[in-house]
C-alpha positions in Angstrom: 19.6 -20.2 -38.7 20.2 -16.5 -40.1 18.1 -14.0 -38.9 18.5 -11.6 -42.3 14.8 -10.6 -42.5 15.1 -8.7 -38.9 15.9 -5.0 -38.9 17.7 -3.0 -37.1 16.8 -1.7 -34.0 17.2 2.0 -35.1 14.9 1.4 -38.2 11.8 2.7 -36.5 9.0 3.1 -38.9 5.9 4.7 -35.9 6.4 5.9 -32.5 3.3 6.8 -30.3 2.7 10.5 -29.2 2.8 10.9 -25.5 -0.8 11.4 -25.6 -1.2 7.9 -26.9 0.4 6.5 -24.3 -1.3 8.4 -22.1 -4.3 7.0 -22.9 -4.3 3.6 -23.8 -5.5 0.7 -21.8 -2.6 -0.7 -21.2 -1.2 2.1 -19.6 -4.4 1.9 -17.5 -3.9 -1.6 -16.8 -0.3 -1.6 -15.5 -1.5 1.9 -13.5 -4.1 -0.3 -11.9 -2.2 -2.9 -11.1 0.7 -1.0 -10.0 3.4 -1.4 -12.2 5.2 0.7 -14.8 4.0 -0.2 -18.4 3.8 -3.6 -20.7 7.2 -4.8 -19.1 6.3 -4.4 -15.5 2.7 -6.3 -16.2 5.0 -9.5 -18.0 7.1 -9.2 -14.5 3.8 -9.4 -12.5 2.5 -12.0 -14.1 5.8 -14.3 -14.5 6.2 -14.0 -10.6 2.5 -14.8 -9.9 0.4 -15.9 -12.9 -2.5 -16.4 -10.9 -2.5 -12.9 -8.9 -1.6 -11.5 -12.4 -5.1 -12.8 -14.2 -7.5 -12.0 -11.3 -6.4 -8.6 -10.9 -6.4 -8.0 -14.7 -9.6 -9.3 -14.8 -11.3 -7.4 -12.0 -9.9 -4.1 -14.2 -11.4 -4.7 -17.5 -14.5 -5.9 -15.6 -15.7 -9.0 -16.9 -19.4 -9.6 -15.6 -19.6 -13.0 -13.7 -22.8 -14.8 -12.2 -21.0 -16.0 -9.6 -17.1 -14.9 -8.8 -14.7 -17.8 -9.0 -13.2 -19.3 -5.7 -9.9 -20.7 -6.8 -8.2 -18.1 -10.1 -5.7 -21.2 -11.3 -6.1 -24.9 -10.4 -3.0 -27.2 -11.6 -4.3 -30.4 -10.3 -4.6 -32.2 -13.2 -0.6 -30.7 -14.6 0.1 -27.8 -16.4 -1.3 -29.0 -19.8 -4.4 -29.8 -18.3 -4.7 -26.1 -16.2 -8.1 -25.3 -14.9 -8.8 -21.7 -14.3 -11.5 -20.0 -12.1 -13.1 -22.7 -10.8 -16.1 -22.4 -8.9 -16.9 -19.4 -11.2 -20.3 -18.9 -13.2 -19.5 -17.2 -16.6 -21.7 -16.7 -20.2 -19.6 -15.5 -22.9 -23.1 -14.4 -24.4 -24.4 -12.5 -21.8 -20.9 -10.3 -21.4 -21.1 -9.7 -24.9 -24.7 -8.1 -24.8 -26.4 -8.2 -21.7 -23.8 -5.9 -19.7 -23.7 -3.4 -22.2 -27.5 -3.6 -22.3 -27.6 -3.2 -18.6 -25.5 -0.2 -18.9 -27.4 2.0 -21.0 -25.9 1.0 -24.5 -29.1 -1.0 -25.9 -29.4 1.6 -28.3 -25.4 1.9 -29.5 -24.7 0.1 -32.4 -23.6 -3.2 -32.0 -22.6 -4.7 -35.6 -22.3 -3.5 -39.1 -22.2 -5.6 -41.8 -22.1 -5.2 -45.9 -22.3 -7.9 -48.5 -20.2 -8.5 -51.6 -23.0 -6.7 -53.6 -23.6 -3.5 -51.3 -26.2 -4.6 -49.2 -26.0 -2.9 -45.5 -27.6 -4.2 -42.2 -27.3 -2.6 -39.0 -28.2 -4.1 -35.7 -28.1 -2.1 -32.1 -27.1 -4.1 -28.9 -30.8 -4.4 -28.3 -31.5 -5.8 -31.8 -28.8 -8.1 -31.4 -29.4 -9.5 -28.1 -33.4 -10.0 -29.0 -32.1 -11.8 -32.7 -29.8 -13.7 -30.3 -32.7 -14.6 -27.9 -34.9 -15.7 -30.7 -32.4 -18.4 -32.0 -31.5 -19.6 -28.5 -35.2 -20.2 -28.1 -35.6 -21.5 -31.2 -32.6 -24.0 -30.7 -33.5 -25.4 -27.4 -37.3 -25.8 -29.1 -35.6 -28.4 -31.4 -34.0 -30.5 -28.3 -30.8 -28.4 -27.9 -29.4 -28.5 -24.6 -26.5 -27.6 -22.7 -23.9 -29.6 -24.1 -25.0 -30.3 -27.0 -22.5 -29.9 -30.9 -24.0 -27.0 -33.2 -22.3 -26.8 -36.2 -22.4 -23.2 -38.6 -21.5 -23.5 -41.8 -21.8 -19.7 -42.5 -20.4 -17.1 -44.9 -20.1 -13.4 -43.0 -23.1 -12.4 -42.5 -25.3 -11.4 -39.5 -26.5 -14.2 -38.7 -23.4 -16.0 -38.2 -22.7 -13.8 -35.1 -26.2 -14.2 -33.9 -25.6 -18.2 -34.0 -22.0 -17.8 -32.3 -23.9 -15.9 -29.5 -26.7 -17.8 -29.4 -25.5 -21.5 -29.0 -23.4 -20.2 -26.0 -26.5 -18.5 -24.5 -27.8 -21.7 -23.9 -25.4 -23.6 -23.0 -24.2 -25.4 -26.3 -21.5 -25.8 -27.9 -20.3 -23.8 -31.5 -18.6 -26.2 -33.9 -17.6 -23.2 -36.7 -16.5 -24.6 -40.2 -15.0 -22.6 -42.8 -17.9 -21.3 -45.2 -15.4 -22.4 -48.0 -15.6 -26.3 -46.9 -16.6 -28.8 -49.3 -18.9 -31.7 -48.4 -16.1 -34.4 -47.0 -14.0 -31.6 -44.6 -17.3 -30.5 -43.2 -18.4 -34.1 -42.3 -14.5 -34.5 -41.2 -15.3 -31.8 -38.3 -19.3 -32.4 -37.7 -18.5 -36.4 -37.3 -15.9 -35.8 -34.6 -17.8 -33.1 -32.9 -21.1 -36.2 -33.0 -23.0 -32.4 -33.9 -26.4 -32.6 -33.2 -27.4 -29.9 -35.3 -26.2 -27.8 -38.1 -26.8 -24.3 -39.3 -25.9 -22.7 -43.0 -27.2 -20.8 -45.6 -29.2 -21.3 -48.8 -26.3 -19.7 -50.9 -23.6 -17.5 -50.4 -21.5 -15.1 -53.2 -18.0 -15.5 -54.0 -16.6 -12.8 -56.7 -20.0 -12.5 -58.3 -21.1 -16.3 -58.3 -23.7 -17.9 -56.2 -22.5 -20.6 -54.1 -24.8 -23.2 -53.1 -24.0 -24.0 -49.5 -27.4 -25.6 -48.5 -26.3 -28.1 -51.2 -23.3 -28.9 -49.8 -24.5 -28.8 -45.9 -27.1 -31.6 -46.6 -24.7 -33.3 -48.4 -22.4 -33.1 -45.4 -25.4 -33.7 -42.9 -26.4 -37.2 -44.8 -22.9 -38.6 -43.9 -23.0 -37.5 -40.2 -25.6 -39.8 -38.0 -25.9 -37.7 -35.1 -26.7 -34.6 -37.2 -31.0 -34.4 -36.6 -31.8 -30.6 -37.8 -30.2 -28.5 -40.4 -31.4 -25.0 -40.3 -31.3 -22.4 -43.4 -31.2 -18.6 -43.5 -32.4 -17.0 -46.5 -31.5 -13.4 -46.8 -34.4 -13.3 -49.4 -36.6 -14.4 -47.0 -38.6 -17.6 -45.9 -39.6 -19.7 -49.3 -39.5 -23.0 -47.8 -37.0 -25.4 -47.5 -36.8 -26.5 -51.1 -35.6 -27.4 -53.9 -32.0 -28.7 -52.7 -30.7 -29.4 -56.3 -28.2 -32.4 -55.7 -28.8 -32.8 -52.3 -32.8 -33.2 -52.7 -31.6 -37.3 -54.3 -29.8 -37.9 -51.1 -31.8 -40.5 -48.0 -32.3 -37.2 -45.6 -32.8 -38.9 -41.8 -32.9 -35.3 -40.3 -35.4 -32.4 -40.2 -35.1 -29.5 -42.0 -36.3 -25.7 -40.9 -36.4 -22.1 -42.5 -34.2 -20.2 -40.1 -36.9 -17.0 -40.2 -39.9 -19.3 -40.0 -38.2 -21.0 -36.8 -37.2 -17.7 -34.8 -41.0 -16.6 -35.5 -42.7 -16.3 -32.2 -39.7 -16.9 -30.1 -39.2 -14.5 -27.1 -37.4 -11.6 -27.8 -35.4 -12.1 -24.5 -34.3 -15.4 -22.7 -31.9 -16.0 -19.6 -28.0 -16.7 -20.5 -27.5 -20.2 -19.0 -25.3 -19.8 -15.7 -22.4 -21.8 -17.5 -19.3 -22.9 -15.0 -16.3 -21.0 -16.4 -14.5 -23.6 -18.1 -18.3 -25.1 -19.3 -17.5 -26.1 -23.0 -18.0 -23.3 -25.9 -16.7 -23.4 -28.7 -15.1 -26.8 -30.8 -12.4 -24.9 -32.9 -11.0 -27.3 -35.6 -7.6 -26.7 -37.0 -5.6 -28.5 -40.0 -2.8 -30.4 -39.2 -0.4 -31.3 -42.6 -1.5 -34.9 -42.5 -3.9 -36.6 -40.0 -7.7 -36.0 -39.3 -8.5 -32.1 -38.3 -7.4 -31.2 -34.1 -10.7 -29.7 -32.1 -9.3 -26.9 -29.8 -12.1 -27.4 -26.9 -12.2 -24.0 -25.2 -15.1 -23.0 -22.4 -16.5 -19.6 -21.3 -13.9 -18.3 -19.8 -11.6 -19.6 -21.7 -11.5 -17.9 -25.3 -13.5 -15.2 -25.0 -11.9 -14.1 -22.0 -8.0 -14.2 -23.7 -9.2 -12.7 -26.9 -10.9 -9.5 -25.0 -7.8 -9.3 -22.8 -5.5 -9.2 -25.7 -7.8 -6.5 -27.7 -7.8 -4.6 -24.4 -3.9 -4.6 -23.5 -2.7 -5.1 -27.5 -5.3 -3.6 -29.9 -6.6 -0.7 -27.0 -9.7 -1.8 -28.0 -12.4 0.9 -26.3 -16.2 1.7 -26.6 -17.7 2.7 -29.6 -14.4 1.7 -31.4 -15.2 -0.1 -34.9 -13.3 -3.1 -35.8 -13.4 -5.0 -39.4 -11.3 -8.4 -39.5 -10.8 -10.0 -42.9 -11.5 -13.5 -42.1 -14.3 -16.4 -41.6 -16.4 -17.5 -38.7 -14.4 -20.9 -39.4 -11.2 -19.5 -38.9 -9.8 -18.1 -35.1 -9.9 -14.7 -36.2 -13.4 -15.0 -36.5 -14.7 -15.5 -33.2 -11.9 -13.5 -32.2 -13.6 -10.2 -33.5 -16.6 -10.9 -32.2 -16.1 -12.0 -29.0 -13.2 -9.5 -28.4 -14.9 -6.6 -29.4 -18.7 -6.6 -28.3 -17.4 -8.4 -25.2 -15.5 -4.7 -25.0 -18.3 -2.9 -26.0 -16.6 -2.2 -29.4 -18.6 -2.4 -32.8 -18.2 -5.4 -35.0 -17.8 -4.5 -38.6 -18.6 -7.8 -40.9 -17.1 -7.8 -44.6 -18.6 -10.6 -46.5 -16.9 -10.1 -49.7 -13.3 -9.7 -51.4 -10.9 -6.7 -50.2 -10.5 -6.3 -54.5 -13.7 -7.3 -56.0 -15.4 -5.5 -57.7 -12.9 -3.1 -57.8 -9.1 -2.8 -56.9 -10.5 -0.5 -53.4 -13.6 -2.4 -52.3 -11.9 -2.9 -49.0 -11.0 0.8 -48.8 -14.3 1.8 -49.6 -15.8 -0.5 -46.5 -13.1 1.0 -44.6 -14.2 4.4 -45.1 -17.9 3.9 -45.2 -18.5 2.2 -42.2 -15.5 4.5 -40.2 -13.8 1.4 -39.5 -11.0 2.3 -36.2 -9.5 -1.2 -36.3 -8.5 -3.1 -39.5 -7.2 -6.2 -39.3 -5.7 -8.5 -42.5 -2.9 -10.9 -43.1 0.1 -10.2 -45.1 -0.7 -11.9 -47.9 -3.6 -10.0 -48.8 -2.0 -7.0 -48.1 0.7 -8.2 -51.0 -2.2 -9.0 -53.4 -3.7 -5.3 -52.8 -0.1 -4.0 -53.2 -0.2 -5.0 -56.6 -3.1 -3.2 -57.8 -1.0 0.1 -57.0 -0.3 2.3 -54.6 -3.2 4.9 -55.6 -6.6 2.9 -54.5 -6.1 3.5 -50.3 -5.5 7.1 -51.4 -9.2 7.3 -52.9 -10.8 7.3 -49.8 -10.9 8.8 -46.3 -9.6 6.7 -44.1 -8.7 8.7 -41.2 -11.1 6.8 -39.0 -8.1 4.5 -38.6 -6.7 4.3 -35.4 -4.7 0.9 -35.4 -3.7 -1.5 -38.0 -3.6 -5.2 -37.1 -2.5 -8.3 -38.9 -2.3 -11.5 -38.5 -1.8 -15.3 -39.5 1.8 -15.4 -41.1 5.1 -13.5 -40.8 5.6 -10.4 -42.6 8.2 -9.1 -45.6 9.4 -5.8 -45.1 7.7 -3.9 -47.8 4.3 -4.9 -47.8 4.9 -4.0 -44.3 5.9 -0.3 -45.3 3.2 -0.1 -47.7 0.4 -1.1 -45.3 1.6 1.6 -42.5 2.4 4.3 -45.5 -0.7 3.8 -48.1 -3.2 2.7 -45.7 -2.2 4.3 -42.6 -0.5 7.2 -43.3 2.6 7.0 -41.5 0.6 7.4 -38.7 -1.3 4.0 -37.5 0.5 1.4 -35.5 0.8 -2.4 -36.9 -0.3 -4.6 -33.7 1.6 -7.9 -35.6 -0.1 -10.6 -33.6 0.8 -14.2 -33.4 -0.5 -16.8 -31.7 -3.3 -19.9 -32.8 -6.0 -21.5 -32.3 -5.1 -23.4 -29.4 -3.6 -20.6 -27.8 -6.8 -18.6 -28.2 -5.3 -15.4 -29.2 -2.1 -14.5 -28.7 1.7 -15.3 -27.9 3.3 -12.2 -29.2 2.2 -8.9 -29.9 3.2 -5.2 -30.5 1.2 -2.2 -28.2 0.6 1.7 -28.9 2.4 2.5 -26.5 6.3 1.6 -27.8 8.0 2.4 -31.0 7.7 -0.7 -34.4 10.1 -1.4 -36.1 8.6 -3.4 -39.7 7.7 -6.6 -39.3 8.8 -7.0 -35.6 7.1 -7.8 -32.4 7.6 -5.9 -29.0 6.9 -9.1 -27.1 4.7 -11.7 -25.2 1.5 -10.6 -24.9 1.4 -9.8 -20.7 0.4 -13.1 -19.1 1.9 -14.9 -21.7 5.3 -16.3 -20.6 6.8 -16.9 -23.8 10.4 -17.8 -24.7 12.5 -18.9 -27.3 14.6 -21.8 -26.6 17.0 -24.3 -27.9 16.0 -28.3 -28.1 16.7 -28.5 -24.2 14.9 -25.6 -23.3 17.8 -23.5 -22.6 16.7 -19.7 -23.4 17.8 -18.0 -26.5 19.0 -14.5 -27.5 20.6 -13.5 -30.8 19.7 -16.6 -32.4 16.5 -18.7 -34.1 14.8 -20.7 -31.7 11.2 -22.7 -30.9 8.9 -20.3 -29.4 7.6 -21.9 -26.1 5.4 -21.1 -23.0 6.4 -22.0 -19.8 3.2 -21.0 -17.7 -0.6 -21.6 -18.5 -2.7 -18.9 -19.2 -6.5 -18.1 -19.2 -7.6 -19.4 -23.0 -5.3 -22.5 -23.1 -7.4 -25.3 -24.9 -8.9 -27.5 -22.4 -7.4 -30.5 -25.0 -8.3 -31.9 -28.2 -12.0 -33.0 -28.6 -11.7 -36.7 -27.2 -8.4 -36.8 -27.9 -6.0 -35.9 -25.3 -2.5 -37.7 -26.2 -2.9 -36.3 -29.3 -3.2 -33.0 -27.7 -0.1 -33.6 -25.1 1.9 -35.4 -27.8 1.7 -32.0 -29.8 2.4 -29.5 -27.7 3.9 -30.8 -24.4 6.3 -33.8 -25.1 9.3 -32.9 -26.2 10.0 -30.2 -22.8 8.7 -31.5 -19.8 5.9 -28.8 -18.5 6.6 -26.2 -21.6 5.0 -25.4 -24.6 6.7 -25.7 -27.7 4.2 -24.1 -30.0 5.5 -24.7 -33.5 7.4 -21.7 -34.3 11.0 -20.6 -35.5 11.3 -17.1 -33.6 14.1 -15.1 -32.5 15.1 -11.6 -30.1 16.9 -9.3 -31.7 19.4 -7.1 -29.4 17.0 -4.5 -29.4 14.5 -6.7 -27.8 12.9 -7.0 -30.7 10.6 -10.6 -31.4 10.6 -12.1 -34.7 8.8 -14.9 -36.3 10.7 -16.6 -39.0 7.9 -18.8 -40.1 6.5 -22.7 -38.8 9.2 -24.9 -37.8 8.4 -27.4 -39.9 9.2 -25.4 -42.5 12.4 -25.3 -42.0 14.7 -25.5 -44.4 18.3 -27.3 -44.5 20.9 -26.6 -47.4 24.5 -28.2 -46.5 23.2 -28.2 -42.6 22.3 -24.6 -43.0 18.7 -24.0 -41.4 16.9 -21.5 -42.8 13.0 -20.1 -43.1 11.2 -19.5 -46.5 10.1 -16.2 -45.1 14.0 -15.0 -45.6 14.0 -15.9 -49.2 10.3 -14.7 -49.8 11.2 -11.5 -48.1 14.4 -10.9 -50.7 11.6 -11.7 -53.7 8.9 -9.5 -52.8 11.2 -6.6 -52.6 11.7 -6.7 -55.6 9.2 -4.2 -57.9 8.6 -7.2 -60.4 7.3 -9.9 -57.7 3.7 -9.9 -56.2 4.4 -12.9 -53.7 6.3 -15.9 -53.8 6.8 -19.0 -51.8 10.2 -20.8 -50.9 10.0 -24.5 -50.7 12.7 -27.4 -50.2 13.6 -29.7 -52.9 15.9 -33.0 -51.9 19.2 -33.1 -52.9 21.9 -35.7 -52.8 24.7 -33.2 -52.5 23.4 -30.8 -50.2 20.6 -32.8 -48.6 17.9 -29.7 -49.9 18.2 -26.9 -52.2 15.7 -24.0 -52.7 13.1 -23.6 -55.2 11.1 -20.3 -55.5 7.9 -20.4 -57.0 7.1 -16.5 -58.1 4.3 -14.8 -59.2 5.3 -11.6 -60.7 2.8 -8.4 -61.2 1.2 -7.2 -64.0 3.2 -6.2 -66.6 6.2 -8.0 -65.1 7.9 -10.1 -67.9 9.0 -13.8 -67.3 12.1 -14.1 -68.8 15.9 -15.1 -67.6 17.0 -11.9 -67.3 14.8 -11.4 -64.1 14.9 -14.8 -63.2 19.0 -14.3 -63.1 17.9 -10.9 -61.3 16.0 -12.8 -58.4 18.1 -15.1 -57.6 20.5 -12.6 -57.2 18.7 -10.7 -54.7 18.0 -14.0 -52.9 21.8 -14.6 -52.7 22.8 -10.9 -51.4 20.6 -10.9 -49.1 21.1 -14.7 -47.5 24.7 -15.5 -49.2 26.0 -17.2 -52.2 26.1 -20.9 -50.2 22.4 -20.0 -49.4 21.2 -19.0 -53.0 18.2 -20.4 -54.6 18.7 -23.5 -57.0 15.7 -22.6 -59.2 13.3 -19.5 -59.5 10.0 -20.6 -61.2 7.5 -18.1 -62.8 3.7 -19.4 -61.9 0.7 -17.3 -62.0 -0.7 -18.2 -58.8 -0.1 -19.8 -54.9 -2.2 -21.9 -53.0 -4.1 -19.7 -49.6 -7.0 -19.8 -47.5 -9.6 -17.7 -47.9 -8.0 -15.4 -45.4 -5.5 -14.7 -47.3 -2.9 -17.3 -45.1 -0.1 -19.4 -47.7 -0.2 -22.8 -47.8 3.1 -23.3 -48.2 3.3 -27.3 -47.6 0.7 -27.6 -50.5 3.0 -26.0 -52.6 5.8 -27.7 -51.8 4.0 -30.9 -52.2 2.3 -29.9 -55.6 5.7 -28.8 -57.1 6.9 -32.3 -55.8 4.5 -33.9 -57.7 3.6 -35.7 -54.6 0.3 -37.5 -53.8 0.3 -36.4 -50.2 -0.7 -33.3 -50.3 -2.7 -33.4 -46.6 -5.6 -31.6 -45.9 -6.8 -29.4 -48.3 -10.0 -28.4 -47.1 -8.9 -24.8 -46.1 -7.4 -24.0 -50.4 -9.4 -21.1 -51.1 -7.7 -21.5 -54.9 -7.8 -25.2 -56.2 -6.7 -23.7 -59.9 -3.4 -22.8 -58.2 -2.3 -26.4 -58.1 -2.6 -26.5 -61.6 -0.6 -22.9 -62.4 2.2 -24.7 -59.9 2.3 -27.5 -62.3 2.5 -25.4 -65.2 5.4 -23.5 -63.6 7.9 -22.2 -65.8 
């Protein structure tokens, strides 16, 4: 496979000042541990895993009822790693208590502003007692340790609280995507046998109410184990009714007023003294075809790898401010706010659109709330792009410190524009890739070493990541699976009841390695790339090659505003390309730029390699997040009935605009 999307190793876009690197955590980290910078922790931690992650640990200073006896227990095989055994660990109470404890009850803990202006504010004492209150309130209506929880949640305040609160005592959070309709929420609840399920009376997409209590008791109806549903109304209590639809269904379960219910709770209870790998959170993800995976992931599991890798990656400190475009149903949701209260960081919650109601709604959160950490996948960074490049420049964002992104590969000019419009030439992009079942990160970039656009510096430290051939023979120069070869603090315990499917995915084809899923690459600069899913890949005339290559030619171009690559059977060449384009505003349709595109496609990849159609539509399938869904578009254009799960499509009217394409 061609590695054309990669730049040079000369074409350094941001280098760190010395006192950057003077002062970042990671710097700290290898100091305290005795090693010279990121590469000399990846050698620590490749010739001693183990020794690597307790000494880590003991520097960041994680707060543990009881220290673990044993740091890494392989008993069981790699795939099924247990780490810090004997330990006693509560995500909750490191997230609030400790900084409590330390004087900070009076810092501010979360931010958060609503798609029509509203602000809340919440120090760590107000979190921890609106925390309290739930947990009290949950374990009044039977939960216990162990028990599902399901939260079916826009971004809102609540939403963290419920995160927090089901670990406090013990449970287990089962977040769903607040986009869900009725049939992928029971899909997840079902599996997870959730006892109990928390949403919202509505929530507001782009203006428009969005009745979620309708669809959560519609969900809850099909799900026997479900026995409370409980409902936050930002307008305050008004009972529990009307339901609209849902009011005609057979209801078997009890339904509260979320306010009423944490009325008279204690404003403080204990954090259950959870073992470290104790259960936490049930993270679904979508496969292409099959019923949804649950990630299961304990205490010190996620929320330990996700504050290590804002720590070594992000140089995530006190006071800092972080915003994440995402969802509490998607990774990146607990990821922010686990990561960065568990650090002592603000949480910044965005519960709207980065361009609605206006083109700079992001920017002016940004700006307002002095936000030191943004975080956003590429593809909403391309859809801001086309606005223009004068709406960043509106506002002062010179609280920005790092740039992050996330969730799909880059193209080199949204890339540019990100670092030049939003952070002035001055902000590092920490690109960060990893999943779900990783828990955070594989690879990621640190302030520390120069970028290069769209590139990686490397494993995360304590990630022993590779790129390999089908044997498992390492790879340089060339596109390869991405693999791990060691276990690391984070790794999902399996899938929820399910673990052939879990070893069948990620540990069968390479005895006692990884293969995550990923076409990647190092460049001679040692430089990391990632070229897109590997079952994406592409084959014209046994030529393998990654959509990202030919979106990345497209998007360069000044008419196009995204586009998606997708293979198209052929009898003479086995596949050919099709590009399905959306152009900007003002952009005109017509052969002469269609002739124009696949001409930039073909310098840039070779004639043999050129696209065999480019198709104008006016819109691509994505997750609320902002993520393509590039198989859905692919299998729309196909006209095929198998389109898999589509419970994550933000933008159902884009299957239509595909079959319209032109």
């Amino acid at each position: 496979m061609t590695i054309g999307i990669a730049p040079r190793g000369e074409d350094v876009i941001w280098s760190p000042t010395p006192e950057a690197i003077a002062n970042a955590n990671v710097t700290a980290a290898a100091r305290a541990l005795g090693v010279d910078g990121v590469d000399g922790l990846r050698a620590l931690a490749r010739a001693d895993i183990a020794d690597f992650y307790d000494r880590l640990l003991s520097h960041i200073g994680l707060a543990w009822f009881e220290r673990y006896t044993k740091t890494l227990d392989l008993s069981r095989g790699t795939p099924f790693a247990k780490w810090f055994t004997g330990g006693r660990y509560n995500a909750s109470y490191n997230c609030l208590d400790r900084h409590v404890l330390a004087g900070r009850g009076a810092d501010e803990a979360l931010v958060w502003e609503g798609e029509d202006g509203d602000l809340r504010r919440m120090t760590f004492d107000e979190l921890l007692a609106a925390v309290c209150r739930l947990g009290g309130a949950l374990k009044s209506l039977g939960i216990v340790p162990g028990n599902r929880v399901g939260i079916y949640m826009p971004l809102v305040p609540e939403t963290a609280i419920a995160l927090l609160a089901i670990g406090r005592i013990g449970a287990i959070a089962v977040p769903a995507f607040s986009g869900y309709a009725a049939p992928a929420l029971v899909a997840r609840l079902a599996d997870a046998e959730a006892k109990a399920l928390l949403t919202v009376r509505t929530a507001s997409r782009r203006g428009k109410a969005v009745p979620m209590l309708d669809t959560a008791i519609e969900a809850a109806s099909e799900v026997s184990t479900i026995e409370h549903v409980v409902v936050f109304d930002e307008d305050g209590p008004t009972g529990v009714g009307p339901f609209g639809m849902a009011s005609e269904r057979t209801i078997s379960f009890k339904i509260h007023d979320w306010t009423t219910l944490v009325s008279g709770q204690p404003s403080f209870i204990e954090a259950e003294r959870t073992a470290a790998d104790d259960p936490y959170l049930l993270l679904y993800t979508s496969g292409s075809t099959g019923k949804p995976k649950g990630a299961v992931h304990g205490h010190a599991g996620f929320p330990v790898k996700v504050q290590i890798d804002q720590y070594l990656c992000f140089d995530v400190k006190p006071r800092d401010r972080m915003l994440w475009f995402t969802d509490m149903g998607w990774m990146m949701g607990p990821f922010l706010v686990l990561g960065a209260l568990g650090l002592g960081a603000t949480v910044v919650l965005f519960d709207g659109t980065p361009d609605y109601p206006s083109p700079d709604r992001l920017w002016q959160v940004v700006a307002r709330h002095r936000v030191t950490h943004l975080g956003i996948a590429p593809t909403a960074i391309r859809a801001l792009m086309a606005h223009g490049d004068e709406h960043p420049h509106k506002h002062d964002l010179s609280s920005l410190r790092i740039l992050a992104s996330s969730g799909e590969a880059w193209n080199p000019e949204p890339y540019r524009w990100f670092a030049h419009h939003v952070g002035a030439d001055r902000c590092p992009i920490i690109n960060y890739s990893g999943g779900t079942e990783i828990s955070g990160g594989i690879l990621g970039c640190f302030p520390t070493q120069p970028l290069v656009p769209c590139a990686f510096h490397g494993p995360v430290p304590g990630m022993d990541a590779d790129v390999v051939d089908e044997h498992g023979v390492s790879l340089r120069g060339q596109v390869g699976e991405l693999c791990i070869r060691q276990p690391w603090p984070g790794m999902t315990q399996s899938f929820w009841h399910d673990d052939q499917r879990y070893l069948q995915t990620y540990w069968s084809r390479i005895p006692g390695v990884w293969l995550h899923g990923d076409w990647c690459s190092v460049d001679d600069h040692g430089y990391w790339f990632i070229h897109g899913r590997s079952d994406d890949t592409i084959n014209v005339a046994g030529k393998r090659v990654g959509p990202a290559e030919y979106e990345s030619a497209l998007v360069a171009h000044a008419a196009v505003k995204e586009a998606a690559a997708v293979a198209v059977p052929d009898p003479v060449k086995g596949e050919v390309v099709v590009c399905l384009v959306v152009l900007r505003p003002g952009a005109k349709a017509d052969e002469a730029l269609r002739a124009a595109l696949v001409g930039a496609c073909a310098r840039s990849l070779g004639k043999a390699l050129a696209p065999k159609a480019v198709k104008f539509v006016s819109d691509l399938p994505h997750t609320r997040n902002g993520k393509m869904m590039r198989r859905v578009a692919r299998a729309r254009y196909l006209k095929s009935d198998a389109l898999g799960d589509l419970s994550a499509l933000e933008n159902p009217a884009s299957l239509e605009a595909i079959d319209a394409a032109s």
